[in-house]
MIDOSE-1310 file (N, C-alpha, C; in nm, 2 decimals, decimal comma, always signed):
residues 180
xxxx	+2,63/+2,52/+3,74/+2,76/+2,57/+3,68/+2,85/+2,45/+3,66; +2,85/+2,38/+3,72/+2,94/+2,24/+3,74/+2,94/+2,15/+3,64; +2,77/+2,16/+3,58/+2,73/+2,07/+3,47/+2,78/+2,14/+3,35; +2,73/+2,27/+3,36/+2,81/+2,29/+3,22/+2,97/+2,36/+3,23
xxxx	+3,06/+2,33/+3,28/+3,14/+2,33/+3,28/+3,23/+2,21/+3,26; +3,15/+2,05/+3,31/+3,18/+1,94/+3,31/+3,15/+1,91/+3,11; +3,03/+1,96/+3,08/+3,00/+2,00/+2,93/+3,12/+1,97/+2,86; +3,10/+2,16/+2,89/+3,23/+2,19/+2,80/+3,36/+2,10/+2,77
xxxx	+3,38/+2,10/+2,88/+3,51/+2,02/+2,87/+3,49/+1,87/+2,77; +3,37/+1,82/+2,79/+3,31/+1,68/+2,76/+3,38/+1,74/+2,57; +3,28/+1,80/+2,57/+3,29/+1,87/+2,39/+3,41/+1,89/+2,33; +3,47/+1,99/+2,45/+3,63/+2,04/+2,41/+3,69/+1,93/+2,34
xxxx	+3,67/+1,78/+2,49/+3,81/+1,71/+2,46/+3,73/+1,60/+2,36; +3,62/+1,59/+2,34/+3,58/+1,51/+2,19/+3,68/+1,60/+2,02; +3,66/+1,73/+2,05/+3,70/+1,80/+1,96/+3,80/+1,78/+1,96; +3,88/+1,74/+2,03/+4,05/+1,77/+2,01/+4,11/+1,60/+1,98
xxxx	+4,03/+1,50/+2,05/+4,07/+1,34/+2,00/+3,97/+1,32/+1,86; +3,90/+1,40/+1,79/+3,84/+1,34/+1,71/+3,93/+1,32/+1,55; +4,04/+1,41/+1,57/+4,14/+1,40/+1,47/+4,14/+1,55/+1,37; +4,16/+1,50/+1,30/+4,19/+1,64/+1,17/+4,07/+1,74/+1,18
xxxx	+4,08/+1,83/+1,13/+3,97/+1,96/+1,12/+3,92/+1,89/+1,00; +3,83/+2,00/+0,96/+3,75/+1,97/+0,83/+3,75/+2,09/+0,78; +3,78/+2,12/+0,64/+3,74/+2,24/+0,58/+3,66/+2,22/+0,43; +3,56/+2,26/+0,42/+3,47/+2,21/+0,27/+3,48/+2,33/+0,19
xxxx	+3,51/+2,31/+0,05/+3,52/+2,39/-0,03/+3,41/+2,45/-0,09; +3,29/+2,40/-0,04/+3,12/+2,49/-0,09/+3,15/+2,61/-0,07; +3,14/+2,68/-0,16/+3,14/+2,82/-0,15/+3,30/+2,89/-0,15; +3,37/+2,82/-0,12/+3,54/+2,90/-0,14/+3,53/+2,97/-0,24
xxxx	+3,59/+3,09/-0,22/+3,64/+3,14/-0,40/+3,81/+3,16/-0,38; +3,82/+3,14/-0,50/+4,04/+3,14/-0,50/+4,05/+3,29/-0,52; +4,15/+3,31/-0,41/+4,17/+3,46/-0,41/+4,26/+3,50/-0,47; +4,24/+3,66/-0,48/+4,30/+3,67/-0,63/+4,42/+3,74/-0,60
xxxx	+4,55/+3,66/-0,57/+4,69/+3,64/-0,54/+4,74/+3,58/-0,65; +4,82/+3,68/-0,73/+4,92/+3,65/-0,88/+4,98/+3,51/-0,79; +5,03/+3,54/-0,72/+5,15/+3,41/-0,67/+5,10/+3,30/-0,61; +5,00/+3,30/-0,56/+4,95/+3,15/-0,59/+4,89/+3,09/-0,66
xxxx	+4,81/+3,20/-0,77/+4,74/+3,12/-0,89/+4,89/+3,04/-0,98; +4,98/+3,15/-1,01/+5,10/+3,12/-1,05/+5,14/+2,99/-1,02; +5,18/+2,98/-0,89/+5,22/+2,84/-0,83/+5,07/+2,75/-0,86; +4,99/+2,78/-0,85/+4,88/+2,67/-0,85/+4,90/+2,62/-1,03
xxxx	+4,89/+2,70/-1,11/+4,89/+2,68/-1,25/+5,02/+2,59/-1,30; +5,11/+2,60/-1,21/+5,24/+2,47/-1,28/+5,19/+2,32/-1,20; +5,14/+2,30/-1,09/+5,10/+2,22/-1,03/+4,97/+2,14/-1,12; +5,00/+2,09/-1,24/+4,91/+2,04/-1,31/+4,88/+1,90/-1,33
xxxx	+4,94/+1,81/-1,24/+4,92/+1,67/-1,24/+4,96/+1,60/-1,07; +4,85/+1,53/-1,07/+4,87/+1,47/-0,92/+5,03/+1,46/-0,87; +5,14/+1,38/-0,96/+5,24/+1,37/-0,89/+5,31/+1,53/-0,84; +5,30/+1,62/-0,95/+5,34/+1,77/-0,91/+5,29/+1,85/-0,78
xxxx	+5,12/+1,82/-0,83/+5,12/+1,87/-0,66/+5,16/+1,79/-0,53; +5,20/+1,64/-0,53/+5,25/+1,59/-0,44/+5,35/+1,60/-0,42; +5,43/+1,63/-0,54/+5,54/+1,67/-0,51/+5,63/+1,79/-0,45; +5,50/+1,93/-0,43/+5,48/+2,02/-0,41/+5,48/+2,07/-0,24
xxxx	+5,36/+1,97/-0,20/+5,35/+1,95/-0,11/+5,45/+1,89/+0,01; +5,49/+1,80/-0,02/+5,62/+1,71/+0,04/+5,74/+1,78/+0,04; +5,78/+1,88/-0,06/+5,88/+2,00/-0,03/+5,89/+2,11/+0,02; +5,72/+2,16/+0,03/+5,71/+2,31/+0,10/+5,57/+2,29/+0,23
xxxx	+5,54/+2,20/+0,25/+5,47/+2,22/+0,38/+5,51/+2,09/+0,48; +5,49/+2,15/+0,56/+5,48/+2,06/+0,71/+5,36/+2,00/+0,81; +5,37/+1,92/+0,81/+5,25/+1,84/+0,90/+5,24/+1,94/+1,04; +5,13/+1,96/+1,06/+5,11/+2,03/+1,20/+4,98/+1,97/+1,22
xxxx	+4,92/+1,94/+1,31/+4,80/+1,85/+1,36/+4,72/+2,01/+1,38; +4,60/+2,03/+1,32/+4,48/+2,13/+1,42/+4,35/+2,08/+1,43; +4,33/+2,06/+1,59/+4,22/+1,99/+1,62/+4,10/+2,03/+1,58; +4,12/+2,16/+1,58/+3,99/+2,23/+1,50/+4,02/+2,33/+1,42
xxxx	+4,11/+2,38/+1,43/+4,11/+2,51/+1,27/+4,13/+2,44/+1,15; +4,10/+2,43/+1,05/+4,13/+2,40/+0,97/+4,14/+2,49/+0,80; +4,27/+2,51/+0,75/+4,29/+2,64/+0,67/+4,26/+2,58/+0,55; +4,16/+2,70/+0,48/+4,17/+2,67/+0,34/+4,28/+2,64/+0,25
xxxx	+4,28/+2,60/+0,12/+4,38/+2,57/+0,05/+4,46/+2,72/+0,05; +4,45/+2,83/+0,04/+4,48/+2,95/+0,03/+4,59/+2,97/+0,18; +4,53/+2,95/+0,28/+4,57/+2,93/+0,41/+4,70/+2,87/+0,41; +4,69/+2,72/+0,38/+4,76/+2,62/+0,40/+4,91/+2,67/+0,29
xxxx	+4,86/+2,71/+0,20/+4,94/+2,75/+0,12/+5,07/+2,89/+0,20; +5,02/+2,93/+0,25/+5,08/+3,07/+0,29/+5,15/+3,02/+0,41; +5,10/+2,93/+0,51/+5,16/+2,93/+0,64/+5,23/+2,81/+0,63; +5,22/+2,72/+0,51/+5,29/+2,61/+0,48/+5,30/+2,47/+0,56
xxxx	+5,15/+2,47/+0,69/+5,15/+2,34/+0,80/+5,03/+2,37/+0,77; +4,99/+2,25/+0,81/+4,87/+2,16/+0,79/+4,83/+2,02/+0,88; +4,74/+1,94/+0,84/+4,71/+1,83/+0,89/+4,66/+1,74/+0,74; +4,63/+1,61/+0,79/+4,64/+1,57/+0,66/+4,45/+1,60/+0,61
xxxx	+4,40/+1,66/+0,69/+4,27/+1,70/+0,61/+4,29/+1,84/+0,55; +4,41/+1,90/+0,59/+4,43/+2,02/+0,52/+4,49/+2,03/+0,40; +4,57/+1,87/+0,36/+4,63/+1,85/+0,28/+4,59/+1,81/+0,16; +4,47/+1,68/+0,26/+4,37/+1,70/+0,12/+4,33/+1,77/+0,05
xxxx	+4,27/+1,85/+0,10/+4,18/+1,96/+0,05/+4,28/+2,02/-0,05; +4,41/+2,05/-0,02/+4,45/+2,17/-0,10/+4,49/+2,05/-0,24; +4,55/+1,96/-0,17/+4,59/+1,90/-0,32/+4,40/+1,84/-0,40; +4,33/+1,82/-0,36/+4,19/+1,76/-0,42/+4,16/+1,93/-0,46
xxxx	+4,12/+2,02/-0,41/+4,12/+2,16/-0,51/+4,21/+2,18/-0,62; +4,34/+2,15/-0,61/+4,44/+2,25/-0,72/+4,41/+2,09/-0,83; +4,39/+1,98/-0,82/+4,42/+1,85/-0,92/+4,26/+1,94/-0,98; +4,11/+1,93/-0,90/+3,98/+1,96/-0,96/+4,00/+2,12/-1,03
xxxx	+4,09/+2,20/-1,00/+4,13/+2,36/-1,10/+4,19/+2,34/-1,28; +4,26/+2,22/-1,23/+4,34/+2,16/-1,34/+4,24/+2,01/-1,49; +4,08/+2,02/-1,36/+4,01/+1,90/-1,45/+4,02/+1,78/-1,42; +4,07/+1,76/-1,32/+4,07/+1,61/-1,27/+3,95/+1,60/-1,16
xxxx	+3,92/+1,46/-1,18/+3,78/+1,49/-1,08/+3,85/+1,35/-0,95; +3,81/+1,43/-0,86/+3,88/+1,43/-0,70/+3,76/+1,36/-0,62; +3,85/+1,33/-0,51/+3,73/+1,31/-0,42/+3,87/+1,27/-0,27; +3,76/+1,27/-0,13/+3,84/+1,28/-0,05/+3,81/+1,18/+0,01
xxxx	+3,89/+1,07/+0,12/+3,83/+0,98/+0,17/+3,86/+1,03/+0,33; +3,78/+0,98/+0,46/+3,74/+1,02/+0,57/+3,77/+0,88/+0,61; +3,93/+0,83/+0,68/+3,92/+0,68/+0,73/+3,90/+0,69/+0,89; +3,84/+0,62/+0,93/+3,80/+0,56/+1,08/+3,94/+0,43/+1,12
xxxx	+3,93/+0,47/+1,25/+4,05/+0,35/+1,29/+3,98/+0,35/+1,42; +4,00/+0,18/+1,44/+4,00/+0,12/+1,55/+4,06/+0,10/+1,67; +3,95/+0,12/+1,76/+4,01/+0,16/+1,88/+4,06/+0,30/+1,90; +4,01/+0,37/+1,85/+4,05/+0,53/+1,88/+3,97/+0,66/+1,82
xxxx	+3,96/+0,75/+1,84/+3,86/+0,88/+1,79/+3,95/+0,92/+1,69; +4,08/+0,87/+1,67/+4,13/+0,96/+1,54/+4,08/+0,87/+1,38; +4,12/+0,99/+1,34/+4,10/+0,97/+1,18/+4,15/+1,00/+1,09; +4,17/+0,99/+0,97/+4,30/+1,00/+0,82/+4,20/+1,06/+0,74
xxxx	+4,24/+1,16/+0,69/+4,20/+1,20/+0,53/+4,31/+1,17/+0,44; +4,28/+1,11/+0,27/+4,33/+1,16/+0,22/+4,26/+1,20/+0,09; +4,36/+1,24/-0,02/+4,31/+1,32/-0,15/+4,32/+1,21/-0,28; +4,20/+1,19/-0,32/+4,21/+1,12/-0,42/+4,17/+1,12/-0,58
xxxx	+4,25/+1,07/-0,69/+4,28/+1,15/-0,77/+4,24/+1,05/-0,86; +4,09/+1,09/-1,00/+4,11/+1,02/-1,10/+4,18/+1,01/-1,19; +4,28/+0,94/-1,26/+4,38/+0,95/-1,36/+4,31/+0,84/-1,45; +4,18/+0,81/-1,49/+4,13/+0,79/-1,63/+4,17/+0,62/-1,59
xxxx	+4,22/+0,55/-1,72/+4,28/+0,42/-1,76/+4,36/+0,43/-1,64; +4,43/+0,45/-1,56/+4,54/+0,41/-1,46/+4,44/+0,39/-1,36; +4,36/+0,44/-1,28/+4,30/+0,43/-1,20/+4,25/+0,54/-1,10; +4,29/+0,50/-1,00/+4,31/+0,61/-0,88/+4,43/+0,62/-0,79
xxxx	+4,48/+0,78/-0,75/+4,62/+0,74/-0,74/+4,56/+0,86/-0,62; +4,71/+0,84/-0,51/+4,64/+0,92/-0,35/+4,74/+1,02/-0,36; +4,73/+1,12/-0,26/+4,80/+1,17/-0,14/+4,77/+1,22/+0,00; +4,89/+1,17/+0,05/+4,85/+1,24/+0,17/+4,91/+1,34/+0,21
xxxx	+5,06/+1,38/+0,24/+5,15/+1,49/+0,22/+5,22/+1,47/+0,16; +5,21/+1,37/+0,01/+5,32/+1,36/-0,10/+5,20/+1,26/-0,17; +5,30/+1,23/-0,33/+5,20/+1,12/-0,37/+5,22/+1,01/-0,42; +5,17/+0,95/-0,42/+5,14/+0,75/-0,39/+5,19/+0,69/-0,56
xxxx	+5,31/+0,66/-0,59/+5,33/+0,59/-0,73/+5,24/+0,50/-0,73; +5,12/+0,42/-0,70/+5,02/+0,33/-0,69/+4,88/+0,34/-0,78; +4,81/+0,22/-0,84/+4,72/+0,24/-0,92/+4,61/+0,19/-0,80; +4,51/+0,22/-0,79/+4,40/+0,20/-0,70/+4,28/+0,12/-0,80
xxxx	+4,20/+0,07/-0,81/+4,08/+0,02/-0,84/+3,95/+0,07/-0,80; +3,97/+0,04/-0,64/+3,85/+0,12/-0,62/+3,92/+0,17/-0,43; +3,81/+0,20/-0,42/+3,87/+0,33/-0,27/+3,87/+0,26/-0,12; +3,82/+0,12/-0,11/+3,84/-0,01/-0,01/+4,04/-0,01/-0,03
xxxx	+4,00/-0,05/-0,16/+4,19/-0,06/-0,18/+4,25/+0,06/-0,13; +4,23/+0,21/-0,15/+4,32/+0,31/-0,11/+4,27/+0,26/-0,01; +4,19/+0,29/+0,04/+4,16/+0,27/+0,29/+4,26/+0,14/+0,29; +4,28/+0,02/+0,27/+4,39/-0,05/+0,34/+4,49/-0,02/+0,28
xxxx	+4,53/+0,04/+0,16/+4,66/+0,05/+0,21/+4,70/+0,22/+0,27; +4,65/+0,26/+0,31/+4,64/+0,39/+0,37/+4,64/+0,38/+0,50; +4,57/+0,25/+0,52/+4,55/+0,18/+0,69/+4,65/+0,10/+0,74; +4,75/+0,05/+0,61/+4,86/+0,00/+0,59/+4,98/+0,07/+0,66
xxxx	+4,97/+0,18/+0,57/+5,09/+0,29/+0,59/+5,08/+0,34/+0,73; +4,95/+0,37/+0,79/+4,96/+0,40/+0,93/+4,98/+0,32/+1,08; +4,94/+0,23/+0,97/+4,95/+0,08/+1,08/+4,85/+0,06/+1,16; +4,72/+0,09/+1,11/+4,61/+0,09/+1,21/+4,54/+0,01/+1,12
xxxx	+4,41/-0,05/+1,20/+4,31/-0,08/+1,13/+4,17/-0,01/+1,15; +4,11/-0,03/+0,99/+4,00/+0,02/+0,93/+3,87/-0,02/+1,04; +3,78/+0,09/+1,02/+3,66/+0,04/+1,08/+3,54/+0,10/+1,00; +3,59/+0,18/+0,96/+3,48/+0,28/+0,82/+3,53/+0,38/+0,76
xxxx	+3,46/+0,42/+0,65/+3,52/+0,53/+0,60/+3,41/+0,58/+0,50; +3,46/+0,71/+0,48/+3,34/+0,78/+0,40/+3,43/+0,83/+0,29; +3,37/+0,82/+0,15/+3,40/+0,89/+0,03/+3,29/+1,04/-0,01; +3,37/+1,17/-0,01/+3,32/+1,29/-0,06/+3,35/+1,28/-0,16
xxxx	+3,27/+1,38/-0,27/+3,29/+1,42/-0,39/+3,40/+1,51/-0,35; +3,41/+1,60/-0,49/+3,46/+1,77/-0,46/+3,36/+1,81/-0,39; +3,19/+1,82/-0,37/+3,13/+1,93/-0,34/+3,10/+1,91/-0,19; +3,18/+1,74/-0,12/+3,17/+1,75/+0,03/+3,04/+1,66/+0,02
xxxx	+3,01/+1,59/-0,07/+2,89/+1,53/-0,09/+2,90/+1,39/-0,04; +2,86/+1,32/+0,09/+2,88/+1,20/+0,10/+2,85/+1,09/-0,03; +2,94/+0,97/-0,09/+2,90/+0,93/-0,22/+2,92/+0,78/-0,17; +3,00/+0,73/-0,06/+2,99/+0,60/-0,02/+3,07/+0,62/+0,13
xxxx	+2,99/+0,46/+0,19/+3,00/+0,43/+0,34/+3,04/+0,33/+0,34; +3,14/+0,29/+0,43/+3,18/+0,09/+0,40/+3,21/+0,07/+0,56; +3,21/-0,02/+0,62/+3,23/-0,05/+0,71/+3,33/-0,20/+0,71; +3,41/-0,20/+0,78/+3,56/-0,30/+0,81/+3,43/-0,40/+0,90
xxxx	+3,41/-0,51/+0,82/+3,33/-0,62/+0,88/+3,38/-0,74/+0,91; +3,40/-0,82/+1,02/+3,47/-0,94/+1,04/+3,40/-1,02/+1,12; +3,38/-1,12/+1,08/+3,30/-1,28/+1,10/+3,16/-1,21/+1,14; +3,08/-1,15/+1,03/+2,98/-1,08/+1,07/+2,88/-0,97/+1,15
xxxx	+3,02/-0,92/+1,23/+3,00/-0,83/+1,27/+3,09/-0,71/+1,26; +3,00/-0,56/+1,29/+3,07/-0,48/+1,25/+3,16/-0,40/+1,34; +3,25/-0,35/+1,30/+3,36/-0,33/+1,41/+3,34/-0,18/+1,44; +3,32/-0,12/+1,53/+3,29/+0,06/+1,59/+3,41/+0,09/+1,65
């Protein structure tokens, strides 16, 4: 009884330092609420929904729930993987093709999502609970300066599509070796 009780706990508290929840949009369907399609439908360019976001929701950390865009919408807190999600869904409703990044930091089990946005000839532009006047290149650039803003350093990070699809791995490498 001891062992798995010593378990649990083992699991619990991995769950709760491993940072943001995760929620994948495989399979979501947008529910059919006049008033948020409404709101979702003026929200038609990255800076609007970041702009959106940064006026009507609140950071709230959940170590494991994690609420769909629909959710996050209604109860108005989140985390920043709930944030992604909702701004990477409402930019991909509007035609913009998204993707989410999963940053690793050193020295610790937490971790950063944010939402990232193709805007064509400009580049790539972010948010995390608002959005980034910044042109991106490629997604190394968004992780340091994302790793910037939090003041941590990088140790890996994973790029999703929209469909949750891992599409790249990089790892923070220094004088040859890799940093965990």
């Amino acid at each position: 009884m001891k062992k798995i009780v010593l378990i649990s706990l083992i699991l619990f508290t991995l769950l709760v330092l491993s940072g943001c929840g995760i929620f994948t949009l495989n399979g979501w369907i947008t529910p059919a609420d006049d008033d948020f399609i409404a709101c979702i439908e003026e929200l038609d360019t990255p800076q609007e929904i970041g702009n959106y976001m940064q006026g009507n929701f609140t950071y709230q950390y959940h170590s494991i729930y994690a609420p769909d865009p629909y959710q996050l919408w209604l109860t108005k807190n989140g985390d920043c993987n709930d944030m992604a999600t909702f701004a990477t869904w409402v930019a991909n409703y509007h035609g913009y093709k998204t993707y989410q990044i999963e940053i690793f930091y050193r020295g610790t089990y937490m971790r950063h999502w944010v939402g990232v946005y193709d805007e064509g000839n400009k580049g790539y532009s972010i948010t995390n609970n608002q959005y980034y006047d910044c042109w991106f290149d490629n997604f190394k650039d968004i992780v340091d300066y994302s790793s910037y803003l939090v003041g941590k350093t990088w140790t890996k990070f994973f790029v999703y599509d929209y469909w949750d699809d891992i599409i790249k791995i990089e790892y923070n490498i220094s004088n040859g070796k890799i940093r965990r």
